[in-house]
TORVOMI-120238 format. One line per 4 residues: their letters; for each residue x, y negated, z of N, C-alpha, C. Coordinates in steps of 0.001 Angstrom, whole numbers, plus 500000, padded with zeros to 6 digits. Layout:
% residues N
a> X Y Z X Y Z X Y Z  ...
END
This chain:
% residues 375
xxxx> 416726 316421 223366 415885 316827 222240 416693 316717 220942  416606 317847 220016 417315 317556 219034 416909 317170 217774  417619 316325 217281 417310 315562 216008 417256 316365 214786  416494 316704 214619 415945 317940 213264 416283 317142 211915
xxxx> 415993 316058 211810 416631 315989 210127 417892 315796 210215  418497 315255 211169 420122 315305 211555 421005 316679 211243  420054 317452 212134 420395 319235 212090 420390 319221 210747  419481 318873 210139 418810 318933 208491 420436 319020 207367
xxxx> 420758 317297 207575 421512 316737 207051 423132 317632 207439  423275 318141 208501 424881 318502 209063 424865 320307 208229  423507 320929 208298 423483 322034 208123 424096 321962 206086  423233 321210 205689 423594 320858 204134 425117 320578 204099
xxxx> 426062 319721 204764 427467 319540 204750 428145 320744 205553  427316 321903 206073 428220 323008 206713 428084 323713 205312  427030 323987 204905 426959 324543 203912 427925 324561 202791  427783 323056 202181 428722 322660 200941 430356 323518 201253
xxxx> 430568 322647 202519 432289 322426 203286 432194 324326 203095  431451 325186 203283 431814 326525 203800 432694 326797 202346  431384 326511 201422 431311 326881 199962 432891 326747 199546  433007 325649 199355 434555 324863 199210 436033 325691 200101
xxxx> 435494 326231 200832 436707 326956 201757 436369 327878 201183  435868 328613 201064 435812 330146 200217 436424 329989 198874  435893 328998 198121 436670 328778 196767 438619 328789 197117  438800 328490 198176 440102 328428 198161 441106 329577 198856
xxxx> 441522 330570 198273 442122 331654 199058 442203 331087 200343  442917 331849 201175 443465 331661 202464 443551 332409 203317  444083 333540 202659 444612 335127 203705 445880 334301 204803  445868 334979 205773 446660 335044 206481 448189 334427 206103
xxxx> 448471 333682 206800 449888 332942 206379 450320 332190 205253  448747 332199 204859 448457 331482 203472 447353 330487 203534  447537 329397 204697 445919 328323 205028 446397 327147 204717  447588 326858 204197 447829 325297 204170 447236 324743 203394
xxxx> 446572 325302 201771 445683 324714 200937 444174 324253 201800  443929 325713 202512 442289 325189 203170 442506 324306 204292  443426 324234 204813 443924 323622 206188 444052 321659 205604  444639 321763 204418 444760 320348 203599 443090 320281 203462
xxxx> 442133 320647 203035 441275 320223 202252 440041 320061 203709  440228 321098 204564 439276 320301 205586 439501 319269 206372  441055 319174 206235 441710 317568 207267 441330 316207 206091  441499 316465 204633 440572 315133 203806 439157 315433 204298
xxxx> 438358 316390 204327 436951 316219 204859 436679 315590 205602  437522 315883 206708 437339 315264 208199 437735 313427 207914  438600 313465 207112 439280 311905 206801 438291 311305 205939  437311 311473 205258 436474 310994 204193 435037 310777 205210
xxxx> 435289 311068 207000 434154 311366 207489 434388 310466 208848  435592 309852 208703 436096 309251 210127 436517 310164 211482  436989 311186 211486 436563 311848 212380 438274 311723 212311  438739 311778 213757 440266 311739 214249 440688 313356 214599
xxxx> 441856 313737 213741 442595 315209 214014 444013 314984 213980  444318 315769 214596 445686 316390 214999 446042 317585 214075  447003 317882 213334 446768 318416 212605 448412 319656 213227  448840 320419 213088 449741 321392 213876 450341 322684 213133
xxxx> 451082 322535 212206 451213 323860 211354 449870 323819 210700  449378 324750 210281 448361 324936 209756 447022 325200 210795  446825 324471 211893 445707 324474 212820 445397 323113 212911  444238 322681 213140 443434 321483 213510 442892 321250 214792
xxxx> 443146 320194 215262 442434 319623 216533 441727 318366 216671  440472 318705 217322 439936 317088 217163 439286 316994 218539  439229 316095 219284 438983 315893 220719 438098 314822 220615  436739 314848 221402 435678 313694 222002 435876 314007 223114
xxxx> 436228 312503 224437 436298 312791 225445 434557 312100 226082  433964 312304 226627 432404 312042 227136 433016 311340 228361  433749 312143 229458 434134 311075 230616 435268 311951 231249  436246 311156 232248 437273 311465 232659 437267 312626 233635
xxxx> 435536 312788 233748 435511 313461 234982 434608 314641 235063  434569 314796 233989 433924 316350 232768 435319 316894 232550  434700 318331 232829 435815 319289 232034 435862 319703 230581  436465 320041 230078 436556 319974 228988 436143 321728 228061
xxxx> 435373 321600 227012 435215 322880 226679 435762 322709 225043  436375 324080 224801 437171 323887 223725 436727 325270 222949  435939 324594 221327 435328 325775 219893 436247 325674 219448  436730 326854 219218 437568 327646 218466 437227 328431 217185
xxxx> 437754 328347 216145 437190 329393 214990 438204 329307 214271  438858 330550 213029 440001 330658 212182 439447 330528 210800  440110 330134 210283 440130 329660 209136 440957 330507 208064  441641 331609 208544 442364 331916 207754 441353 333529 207377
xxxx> 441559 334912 206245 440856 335301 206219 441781 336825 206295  441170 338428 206212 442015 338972 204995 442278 338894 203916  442776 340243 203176 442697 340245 201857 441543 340798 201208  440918 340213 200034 439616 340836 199682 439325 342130 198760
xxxx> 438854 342694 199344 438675 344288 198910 438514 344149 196937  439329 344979 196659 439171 344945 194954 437683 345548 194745  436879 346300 195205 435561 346334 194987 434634 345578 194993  434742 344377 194932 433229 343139 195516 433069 343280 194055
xxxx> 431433 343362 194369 430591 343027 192987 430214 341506 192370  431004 340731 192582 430854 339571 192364 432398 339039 192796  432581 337747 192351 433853 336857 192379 433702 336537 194267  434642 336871 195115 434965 337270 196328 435366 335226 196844
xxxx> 435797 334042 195849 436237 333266 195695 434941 332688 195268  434569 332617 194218 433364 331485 193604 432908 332433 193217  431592 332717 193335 430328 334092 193293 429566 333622 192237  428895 334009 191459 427827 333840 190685 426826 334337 191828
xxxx> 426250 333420 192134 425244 333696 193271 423811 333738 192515  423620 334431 191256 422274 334991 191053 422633 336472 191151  424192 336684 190974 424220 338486 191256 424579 338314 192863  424804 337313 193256 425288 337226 194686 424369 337803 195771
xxxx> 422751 336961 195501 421660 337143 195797 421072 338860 195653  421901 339364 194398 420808 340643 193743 421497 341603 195035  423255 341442 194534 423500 342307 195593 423314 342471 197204  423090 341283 197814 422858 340759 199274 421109 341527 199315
xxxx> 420386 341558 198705 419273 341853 198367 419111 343404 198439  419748 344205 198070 420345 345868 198050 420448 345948 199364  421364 345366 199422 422449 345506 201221 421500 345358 202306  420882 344609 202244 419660 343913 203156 418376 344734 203222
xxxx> 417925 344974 201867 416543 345404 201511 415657 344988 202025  415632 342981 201489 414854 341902 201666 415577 341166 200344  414171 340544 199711 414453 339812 199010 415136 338300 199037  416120 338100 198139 416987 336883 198988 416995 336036 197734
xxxx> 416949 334906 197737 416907 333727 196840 418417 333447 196559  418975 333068 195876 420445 332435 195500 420302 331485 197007  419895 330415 197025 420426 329109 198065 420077 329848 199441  419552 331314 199452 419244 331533 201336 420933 331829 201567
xxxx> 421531 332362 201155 423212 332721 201564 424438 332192 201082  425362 331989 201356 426630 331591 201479 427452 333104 201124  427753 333145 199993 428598 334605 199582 430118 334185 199512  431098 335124 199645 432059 335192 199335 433122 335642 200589
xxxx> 434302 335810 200567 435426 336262 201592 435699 334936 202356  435176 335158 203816 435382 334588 204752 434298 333555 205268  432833 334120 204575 431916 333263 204983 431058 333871 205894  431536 334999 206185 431192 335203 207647 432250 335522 208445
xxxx> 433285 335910 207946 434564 335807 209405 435876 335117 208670  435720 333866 208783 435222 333346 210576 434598 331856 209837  434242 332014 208028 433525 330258 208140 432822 330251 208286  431632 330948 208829 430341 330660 209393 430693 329556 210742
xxxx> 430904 330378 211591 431543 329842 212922 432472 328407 212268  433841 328246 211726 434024 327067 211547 433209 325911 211589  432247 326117 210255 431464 325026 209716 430278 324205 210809  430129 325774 211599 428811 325379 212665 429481 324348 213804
xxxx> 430411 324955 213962 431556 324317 215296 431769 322831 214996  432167 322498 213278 432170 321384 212937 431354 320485 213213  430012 321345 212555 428976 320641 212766 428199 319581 214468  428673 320947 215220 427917 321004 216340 428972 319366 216942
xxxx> 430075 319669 217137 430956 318660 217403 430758 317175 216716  430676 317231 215131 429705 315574 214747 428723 315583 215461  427830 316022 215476 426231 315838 216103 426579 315600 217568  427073 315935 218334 427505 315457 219863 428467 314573 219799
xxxx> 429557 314293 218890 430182 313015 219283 429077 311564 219024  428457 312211 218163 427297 310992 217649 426073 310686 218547  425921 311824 218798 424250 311693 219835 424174 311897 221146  425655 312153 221761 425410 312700 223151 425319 312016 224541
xxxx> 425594 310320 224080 425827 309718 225103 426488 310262 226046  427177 310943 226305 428116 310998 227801 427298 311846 228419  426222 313067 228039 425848 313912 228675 426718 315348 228809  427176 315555 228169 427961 316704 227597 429415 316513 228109
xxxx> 430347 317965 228142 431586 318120 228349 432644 317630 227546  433189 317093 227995 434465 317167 226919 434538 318348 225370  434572 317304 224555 434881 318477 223566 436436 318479 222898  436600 319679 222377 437893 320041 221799 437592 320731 220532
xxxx> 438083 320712 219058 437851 321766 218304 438733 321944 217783  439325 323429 217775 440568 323596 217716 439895 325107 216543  440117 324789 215256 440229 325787 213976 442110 326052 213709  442027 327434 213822 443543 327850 213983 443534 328603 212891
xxxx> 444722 329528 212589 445644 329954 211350 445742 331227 211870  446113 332377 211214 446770 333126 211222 446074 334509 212223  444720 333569 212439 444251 334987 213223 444212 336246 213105  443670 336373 211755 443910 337757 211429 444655 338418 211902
xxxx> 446008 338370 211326 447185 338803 211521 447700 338958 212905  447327 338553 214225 448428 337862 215718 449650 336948 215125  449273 336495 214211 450669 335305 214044 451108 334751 215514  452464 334291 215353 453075 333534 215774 452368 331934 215982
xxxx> 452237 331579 214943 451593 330058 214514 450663 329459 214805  449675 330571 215131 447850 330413 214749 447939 330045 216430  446951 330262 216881 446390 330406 218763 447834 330801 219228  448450 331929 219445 449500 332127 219962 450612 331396 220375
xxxx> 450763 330453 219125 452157 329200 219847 450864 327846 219828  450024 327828 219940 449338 326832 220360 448651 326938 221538  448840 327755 222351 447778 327764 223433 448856 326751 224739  449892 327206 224185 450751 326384 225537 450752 324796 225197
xxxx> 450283 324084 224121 450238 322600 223778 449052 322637 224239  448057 323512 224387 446147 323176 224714 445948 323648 226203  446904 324572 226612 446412 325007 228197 446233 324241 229137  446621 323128 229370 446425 322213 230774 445202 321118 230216
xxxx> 444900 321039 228991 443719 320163 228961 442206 321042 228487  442322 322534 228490 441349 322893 228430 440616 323553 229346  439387 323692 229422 439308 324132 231049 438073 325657 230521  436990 325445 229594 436743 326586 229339 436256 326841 227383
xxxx> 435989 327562 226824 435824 327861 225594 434692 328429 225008  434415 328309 224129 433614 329092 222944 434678 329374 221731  434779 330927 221462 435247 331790 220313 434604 331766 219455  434591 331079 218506 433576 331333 217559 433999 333012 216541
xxxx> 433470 333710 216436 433167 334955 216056 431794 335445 215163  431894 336014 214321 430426 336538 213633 429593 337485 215071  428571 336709 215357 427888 337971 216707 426586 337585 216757  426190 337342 215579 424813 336977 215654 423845 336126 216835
xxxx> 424631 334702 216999 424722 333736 218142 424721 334666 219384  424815 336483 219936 424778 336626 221005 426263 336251 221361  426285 336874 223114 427271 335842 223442 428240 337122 224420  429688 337518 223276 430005 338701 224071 430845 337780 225138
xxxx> 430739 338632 226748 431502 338614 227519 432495 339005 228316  432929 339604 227013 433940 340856 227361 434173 341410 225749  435681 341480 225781 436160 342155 224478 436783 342977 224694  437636 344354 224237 438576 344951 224498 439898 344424 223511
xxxx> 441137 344731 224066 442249 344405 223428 442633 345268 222183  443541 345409 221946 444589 346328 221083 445688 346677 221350  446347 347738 221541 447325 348042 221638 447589 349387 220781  448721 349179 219444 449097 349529 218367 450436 350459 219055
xxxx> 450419 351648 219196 451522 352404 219144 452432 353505 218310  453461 352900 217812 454228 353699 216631 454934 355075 217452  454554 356728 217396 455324 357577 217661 455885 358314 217205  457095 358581 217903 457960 359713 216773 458594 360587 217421
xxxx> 458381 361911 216680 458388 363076 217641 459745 363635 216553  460986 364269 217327 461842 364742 217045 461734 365966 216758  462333 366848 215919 462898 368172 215930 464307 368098 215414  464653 369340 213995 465465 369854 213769 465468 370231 212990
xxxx> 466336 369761 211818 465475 370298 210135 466623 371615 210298  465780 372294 208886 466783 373534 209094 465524 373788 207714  466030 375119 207150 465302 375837 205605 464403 376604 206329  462812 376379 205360 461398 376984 205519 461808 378391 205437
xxxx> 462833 378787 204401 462320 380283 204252 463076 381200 205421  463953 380524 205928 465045 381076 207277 464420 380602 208502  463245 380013 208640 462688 379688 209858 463192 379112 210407  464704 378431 210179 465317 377366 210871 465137 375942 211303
xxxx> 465475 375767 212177 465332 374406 213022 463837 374311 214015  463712 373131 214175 462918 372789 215303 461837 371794 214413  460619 371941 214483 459565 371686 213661 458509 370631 214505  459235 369017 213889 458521 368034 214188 457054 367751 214208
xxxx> 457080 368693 213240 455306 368552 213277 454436 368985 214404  455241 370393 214913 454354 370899 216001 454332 370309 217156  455648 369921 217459 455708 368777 218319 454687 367822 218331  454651 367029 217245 453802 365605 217275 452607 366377 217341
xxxx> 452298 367666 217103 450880 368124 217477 450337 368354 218779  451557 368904 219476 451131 368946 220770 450624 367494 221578  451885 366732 221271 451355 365800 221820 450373 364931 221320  449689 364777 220547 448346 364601 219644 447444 365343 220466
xxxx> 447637 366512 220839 446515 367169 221834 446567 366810 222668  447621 366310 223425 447678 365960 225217 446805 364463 224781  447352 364039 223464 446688 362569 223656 445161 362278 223461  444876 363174 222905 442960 363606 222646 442642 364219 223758
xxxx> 443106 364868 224387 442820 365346 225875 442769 364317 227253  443217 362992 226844 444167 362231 227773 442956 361921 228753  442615 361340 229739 441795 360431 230745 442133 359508 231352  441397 357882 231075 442191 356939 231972 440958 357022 232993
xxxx> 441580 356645 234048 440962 357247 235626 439933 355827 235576  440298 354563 235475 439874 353271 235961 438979 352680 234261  437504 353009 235053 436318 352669 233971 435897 351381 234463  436261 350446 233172 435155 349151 233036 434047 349178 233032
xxxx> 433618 348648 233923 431745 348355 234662 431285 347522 233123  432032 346746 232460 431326 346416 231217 431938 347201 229837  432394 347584 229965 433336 348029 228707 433905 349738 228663  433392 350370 229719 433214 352024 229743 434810 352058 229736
xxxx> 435499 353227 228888 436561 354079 229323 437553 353420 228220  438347 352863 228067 439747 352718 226986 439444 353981 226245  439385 353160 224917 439093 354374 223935 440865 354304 223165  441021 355483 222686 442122 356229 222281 442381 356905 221052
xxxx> 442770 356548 219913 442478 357512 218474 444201 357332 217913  444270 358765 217304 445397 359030 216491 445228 358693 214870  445313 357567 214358 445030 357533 213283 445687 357021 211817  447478 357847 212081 447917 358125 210969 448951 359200 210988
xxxx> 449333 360280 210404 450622 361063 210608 451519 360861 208997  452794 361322 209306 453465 360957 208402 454666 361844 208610  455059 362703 207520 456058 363737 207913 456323 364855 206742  457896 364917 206495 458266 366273 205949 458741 365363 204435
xxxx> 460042 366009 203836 460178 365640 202787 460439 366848 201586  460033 367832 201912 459751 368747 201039 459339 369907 201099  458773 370677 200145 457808 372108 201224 458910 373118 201911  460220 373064 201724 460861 374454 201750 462094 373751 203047
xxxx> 461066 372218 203781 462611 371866 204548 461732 371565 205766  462267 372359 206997 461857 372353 208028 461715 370457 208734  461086 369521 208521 460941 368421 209595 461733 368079 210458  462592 367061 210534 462885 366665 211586 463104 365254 212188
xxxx> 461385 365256 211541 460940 363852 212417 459699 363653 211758  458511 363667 212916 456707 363489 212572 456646 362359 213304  455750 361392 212739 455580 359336 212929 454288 359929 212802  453376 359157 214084 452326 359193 214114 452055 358215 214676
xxxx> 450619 357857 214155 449919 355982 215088 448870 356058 215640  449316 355020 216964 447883 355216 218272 447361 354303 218349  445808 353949 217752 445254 353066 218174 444137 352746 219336  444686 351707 220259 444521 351868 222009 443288 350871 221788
xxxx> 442214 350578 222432 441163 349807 222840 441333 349560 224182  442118 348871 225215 442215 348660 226168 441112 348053 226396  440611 348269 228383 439643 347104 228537 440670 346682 229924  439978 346017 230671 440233 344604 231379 441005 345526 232948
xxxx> 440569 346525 232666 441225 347438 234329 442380 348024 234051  443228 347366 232750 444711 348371 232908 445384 347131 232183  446961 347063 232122 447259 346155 231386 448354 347160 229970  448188 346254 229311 448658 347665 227584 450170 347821 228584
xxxx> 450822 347399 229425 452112 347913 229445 451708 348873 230836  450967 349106 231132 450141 350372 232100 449946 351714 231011  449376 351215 230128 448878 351913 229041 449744 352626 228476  450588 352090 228210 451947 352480 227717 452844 353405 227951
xxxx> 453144 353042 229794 453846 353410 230728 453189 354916 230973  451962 355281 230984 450956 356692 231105 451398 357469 230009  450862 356752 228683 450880 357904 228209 452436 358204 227457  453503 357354 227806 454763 358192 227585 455069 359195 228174
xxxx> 453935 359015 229774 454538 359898 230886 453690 361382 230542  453061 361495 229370 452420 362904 228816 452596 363340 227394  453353 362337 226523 454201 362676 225168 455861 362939 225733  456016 363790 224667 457296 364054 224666 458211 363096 223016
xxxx> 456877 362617 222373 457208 361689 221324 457773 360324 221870  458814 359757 221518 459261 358604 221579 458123 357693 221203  457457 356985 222145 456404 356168 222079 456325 354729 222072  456829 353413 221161 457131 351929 220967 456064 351644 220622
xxxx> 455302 350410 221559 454424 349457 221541 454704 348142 220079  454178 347950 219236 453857 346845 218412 453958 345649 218894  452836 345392 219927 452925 344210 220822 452038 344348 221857  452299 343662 222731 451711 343876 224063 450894 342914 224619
xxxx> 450651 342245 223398 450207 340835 224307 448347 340670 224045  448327 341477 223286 447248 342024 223128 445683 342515 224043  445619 341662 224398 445184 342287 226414 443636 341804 225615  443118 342317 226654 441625 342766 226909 441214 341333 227526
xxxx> 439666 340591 227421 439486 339642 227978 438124 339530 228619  437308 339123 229406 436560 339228 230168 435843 337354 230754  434470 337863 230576 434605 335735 231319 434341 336176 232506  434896 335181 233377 435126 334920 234815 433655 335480 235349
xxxx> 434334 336118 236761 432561 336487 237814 432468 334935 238329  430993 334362 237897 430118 333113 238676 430647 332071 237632  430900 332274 236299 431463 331426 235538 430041 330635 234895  430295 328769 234881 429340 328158 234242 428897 328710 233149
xxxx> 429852 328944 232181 429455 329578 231076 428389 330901 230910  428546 331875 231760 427673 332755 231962 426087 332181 232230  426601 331538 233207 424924 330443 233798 424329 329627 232943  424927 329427 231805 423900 328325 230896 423373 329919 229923
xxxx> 423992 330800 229668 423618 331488 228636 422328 332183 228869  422381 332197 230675 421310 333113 231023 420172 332075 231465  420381 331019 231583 419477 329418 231633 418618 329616 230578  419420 329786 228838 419032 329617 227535 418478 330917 226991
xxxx> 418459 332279 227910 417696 333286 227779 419023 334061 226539  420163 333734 226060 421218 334187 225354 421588 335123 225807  421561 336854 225284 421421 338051 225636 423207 338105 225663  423958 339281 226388 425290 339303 226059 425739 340724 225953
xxxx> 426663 341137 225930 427256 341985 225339 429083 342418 225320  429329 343981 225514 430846 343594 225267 431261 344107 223875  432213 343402 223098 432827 343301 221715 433605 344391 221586  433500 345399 220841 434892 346276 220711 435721 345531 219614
xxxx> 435957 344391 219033 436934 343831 218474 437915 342642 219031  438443 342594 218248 439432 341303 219310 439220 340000 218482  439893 338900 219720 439714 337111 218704 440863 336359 219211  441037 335470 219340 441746 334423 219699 441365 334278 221333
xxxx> 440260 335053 221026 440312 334761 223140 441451 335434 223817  441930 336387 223178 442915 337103 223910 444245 336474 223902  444369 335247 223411 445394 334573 223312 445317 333295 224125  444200 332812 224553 444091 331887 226007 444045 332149 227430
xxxx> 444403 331007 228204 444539 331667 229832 442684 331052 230278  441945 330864 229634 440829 329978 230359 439692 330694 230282  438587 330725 231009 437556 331384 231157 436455 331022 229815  435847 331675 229168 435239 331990 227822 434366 332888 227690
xxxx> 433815 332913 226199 432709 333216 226177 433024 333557 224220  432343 334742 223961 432961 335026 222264 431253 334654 221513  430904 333553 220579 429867 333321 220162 429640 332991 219031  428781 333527 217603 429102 332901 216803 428222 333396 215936
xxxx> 427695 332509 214302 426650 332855 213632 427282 333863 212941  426662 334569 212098 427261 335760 211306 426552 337471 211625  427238 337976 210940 427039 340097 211388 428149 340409 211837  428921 341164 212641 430391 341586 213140 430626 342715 211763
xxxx> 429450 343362 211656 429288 344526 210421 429773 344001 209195  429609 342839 208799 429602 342707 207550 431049 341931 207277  432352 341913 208271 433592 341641 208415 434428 342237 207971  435118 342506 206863 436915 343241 206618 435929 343813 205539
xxxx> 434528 343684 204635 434401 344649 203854 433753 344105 202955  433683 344619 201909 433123 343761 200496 431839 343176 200493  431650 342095 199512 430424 341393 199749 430079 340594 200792  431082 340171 201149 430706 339350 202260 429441 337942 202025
xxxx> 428895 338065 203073 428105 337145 203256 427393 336222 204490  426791 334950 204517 426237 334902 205694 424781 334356 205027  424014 334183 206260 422336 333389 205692 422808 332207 205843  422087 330839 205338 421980 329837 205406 421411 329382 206807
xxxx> 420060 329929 206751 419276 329981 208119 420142 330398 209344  421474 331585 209280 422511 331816 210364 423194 330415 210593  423658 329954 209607 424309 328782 209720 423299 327819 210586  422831 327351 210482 421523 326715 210485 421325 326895 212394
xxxx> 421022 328241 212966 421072 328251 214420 422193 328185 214717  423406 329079 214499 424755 328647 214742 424654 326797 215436  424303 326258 214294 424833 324983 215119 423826 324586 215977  422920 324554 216064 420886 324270 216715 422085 324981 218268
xxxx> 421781 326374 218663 422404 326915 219296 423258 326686 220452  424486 325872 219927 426326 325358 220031 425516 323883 220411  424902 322964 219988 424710 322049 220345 423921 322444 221704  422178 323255 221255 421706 322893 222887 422630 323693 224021
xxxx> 423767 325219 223627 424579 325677 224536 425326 324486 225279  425648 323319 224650 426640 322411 225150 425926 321612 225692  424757 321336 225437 423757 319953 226110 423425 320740 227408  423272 321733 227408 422996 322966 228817 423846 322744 229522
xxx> 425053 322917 229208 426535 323165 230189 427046 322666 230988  426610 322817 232201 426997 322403 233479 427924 323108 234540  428242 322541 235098 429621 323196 236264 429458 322797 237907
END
């Protein structure tokens, strides 16, 4: 049973703590200020961390003989769109409110939301994760799994730093996860990957008005058609067909000089039935454009068939779903689950915001998900 003025009391310190991280930049490769200021939080609160480049870890073990489940959420953000109608950092939250109020078309009080860049991707999820983790190291007696909370760096971006060179220090003591993600507490089980491909299609410069040379452009057009034409044979039962878009060209350095060389970019949505170097391997075999992968590591993720995690969600009546965006799940080897307070909509674009009340189930949620969780 859960302790409601407790909830009361943790939801008010998710709140404040969110506030305070938004005041402090923290784009991508830039978290060591917010990364300093939630490790004094945690130190002004007793709570024991590990602290790792710019990622945090804090571990409650319940018993030797529980597996261990490990919340995840980033801390780091993009860059904030020069359009926000309000300070993107510290908001005047009576225009904060007016504009959230437009957007919504519900009337919103200043204290119902949390405004600013990164208070819904990904500090909603942080703060709740925080939360949820005090409230079970404190109240759980030894009913619950092992916990882990591991707030990382650099997500945005696929850093090096963030999840990526940390998963091999966390892989043998973690056994399954929660992503924290903006998804409106549903619970995706299945994401698709990314796979970023730079192409470049050759010709032959030569002068417009002599019709000379070999004309890169038409090239990269053709194969632009084979690639809008393309079909991957092997459809995800959750996640439909790998979606496929051409979405930049780049070419020609003057009107009167024949091309000879069109750069065009493929952005791949892999799902879980091909791997991006499958992906890869195809459609070079139908461009005649020199086709280089970004990175490959990028893979598609899926939670396990007969996985506990699935079984408490559908215990707790928690609807699910597959994500067309990517997280940090794609950077662990362990079976998971992508969950988290927030809108996915209201991510990478001005005005960001979350409800108070989101915050608020976020952790209600994460706690009874974990008091549920059995194996």
């Amino acid at each position: 049973m859960l302790d409601f003025h407790e909830i009361k009391v943790y939801t008010e310190d998710a709140v404040n703590l969110l506030k305070e991280m938004i005041a402090i930049p923290s784009v991508s490769f830039n978290e060591d200020e917010v990364c300093t200021h939630i490790c004094k939080w945690f130190e002004q609160r007793d709570i024991h961390y590990t602290r790792v480049g710019c990622n945090i870890i804090c571990e409650h073990f319940a018993s030797p003989d529980s597996p261990t489940l490990m919340l995840c959420a980033h801390i780091d953000t993009v860059s904030a769109s020069e359009d926000y109608d309000f300070d993107p950092y510290i908001p005047d939250y009576v225009k904060a409110a007016e504009v959230v109020g437009k957007m919504t078309e519900k009337e919103v009080c200043p204290k119902d939301i949390i405004a600013g860049l990164g208070s819904n991707d990904d500090g909603a999820s942080v703060v709740s994760m925080i939360a949820a983790f005090r409230y079970l190291r404190n109240f759980s007696n030894g009913r619950t799994p092992n916990l882990m909370l591991v707030l990382t760096c650099e997500e945005e971006r696929s850093g090096r730093n963030g999840m990526t060179g940390l998963w091999d220090r966390l892989a043998e003591k973690v056994d399954y996860a929660i992503i924290g993600e903006p998804t409106g507490m549903q619970a995706a089980t299945s994401e698709r990957g990314l796979l970023v491909i730079d192409a470049t299609a050759h010709g032959v410069s030569g002068h417009a008005a002599r019709n000379e040379g070999v004309n890169a452009i038409y090239i990269a057009m053709q194969d632009i058609e084979r690639l809008r034409s393309h079909h991957f044979d092997r459809i995800s039962p959750r996640m439909g067909k790998v979606n496929l878009n051409v979405t930049q060209v780049n070419a020609g350095t003057a009107h009167n000089v024949i091309p000879d060389s069109c750069s065009f970019v493929i952005d791949i949505r892999p799902t879980e039935q091909y791997t991006n170097e499958e992906i890869l391997n195809e459609l070079r075999s139908v461009c005649t454009s020199v086709l280089n992968a970004r990175n490959l590591s990028n893979v598609s993720s899926a939670t396990h068939e007969g996985s506990p995690l699935a079984e408490t969600l559908d215990r707790m009546g928690i609807s699910s779903y597959s994500s067309p965006t990517t997280s940090d799940w794609m950077r662990i080897g362990c079976d998971a689950i992508k969950m988290g307070p927030g809108d996915s909509a209201r991510s990478h674009r001005k005005n960001e915001f979350v409800f108070v009340k989101e915050v608020e189930e976020g952790i209600k949620t994460y706690i009874e998900f974990i008091e549920s969780f059995k194996i």
